[in-house]
N, C-alpha and C positions, 0 to 999 in steps of 0.2 A: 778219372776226374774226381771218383769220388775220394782216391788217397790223397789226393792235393788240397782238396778241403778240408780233409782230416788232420794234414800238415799244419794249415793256413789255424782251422780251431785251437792244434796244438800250443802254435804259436800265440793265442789270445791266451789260455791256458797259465801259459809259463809271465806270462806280460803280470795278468790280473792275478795271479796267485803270491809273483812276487811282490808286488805293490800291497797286494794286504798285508803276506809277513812281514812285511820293512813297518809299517803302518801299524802293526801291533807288536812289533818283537823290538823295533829299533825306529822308535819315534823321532828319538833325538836327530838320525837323519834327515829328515823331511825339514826338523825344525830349523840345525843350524844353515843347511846354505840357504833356504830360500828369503832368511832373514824376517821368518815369522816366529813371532813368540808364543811356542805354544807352552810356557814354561807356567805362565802365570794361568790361573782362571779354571783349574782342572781340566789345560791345554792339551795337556797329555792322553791325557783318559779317553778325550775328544777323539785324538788322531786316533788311538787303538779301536777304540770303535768305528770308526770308518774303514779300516780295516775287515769287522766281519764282514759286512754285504759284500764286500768286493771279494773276500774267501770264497764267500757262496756263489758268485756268479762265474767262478772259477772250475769251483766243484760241479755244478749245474751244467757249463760247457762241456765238463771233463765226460758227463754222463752221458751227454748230446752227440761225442764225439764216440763213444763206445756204442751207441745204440741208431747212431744215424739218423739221428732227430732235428730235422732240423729247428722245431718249435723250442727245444732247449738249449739252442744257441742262439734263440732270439734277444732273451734276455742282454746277454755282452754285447749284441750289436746296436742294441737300447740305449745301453748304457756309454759306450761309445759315442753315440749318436748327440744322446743328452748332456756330454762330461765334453762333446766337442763345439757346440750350443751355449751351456756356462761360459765357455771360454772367449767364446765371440763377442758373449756379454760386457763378459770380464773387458776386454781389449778394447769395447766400443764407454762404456763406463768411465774407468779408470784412466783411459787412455793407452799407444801403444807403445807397446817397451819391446825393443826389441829382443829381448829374452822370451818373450810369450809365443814369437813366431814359432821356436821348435815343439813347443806342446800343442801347438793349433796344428800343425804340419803332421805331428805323431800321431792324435788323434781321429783327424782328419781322415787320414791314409787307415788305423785301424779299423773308423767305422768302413770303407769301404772295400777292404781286404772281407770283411765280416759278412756286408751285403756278396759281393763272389760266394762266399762260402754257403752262406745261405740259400744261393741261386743254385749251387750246385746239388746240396743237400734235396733242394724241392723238387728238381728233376731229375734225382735218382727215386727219389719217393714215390 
């Protein structure tokens, strides 16, 4: 059980690591399809730094998943948690479009992939 956790962490890993390089190597992605301007207002700069903490909770899993911790992959499943939370807000706010349903659905399913792994981790602990 425990390598299927290790799997499941992997897979946050590769999620949240890419999302940061995209976010600081290739902003422009992010900006043009979702039809935000991050062009004006030191938009750019913005998305790149959003990018580190999402590195580090990448690196932080990465170290959770070597050392079998599960307190160091709490962080991702927080951040999951909270970035799936935003999004509800987002949706009940703004109104809903249905392009939001696959990020609520993605997120959703990550934080709970994450709670598994977590429950695994603490009972091999």
């Amino acid at each position: 059980m425990i390598k299927f956790a290790q799997v499941l962490c992997g897979i946050f890993v590769l999620i949240l690591g890419s999302a940061a390089l995209t976010a600081m190597l290739f902003p422009s992605f992010i900006n043009e399809p979702s039809g935000f301007n991050a062009v004006t207002d030191y938009g750019l700069t913005n998305l790149r730094t959003l990018g580190a903490p999402t590195l580090s909770l990448a690196i932080i899993t990465a170290i959770g998943i070597y050392k079998k911790a599960w307190l160091l992959i709490l962080p991702a499943s927080m951040y999951f948690f909270f970035n799936f939370i935003a999004r509800v807000i987002s949706t009940i706010v703004e109104g809903y479009d249905p392009v939001m349903l696959f990020g609520l659905l993605f997120t959703f399913t990550l934080f709970l992939s994450s709670q598994v792994a977590l429950q695994i981790f603490r009972k091999a602990d």
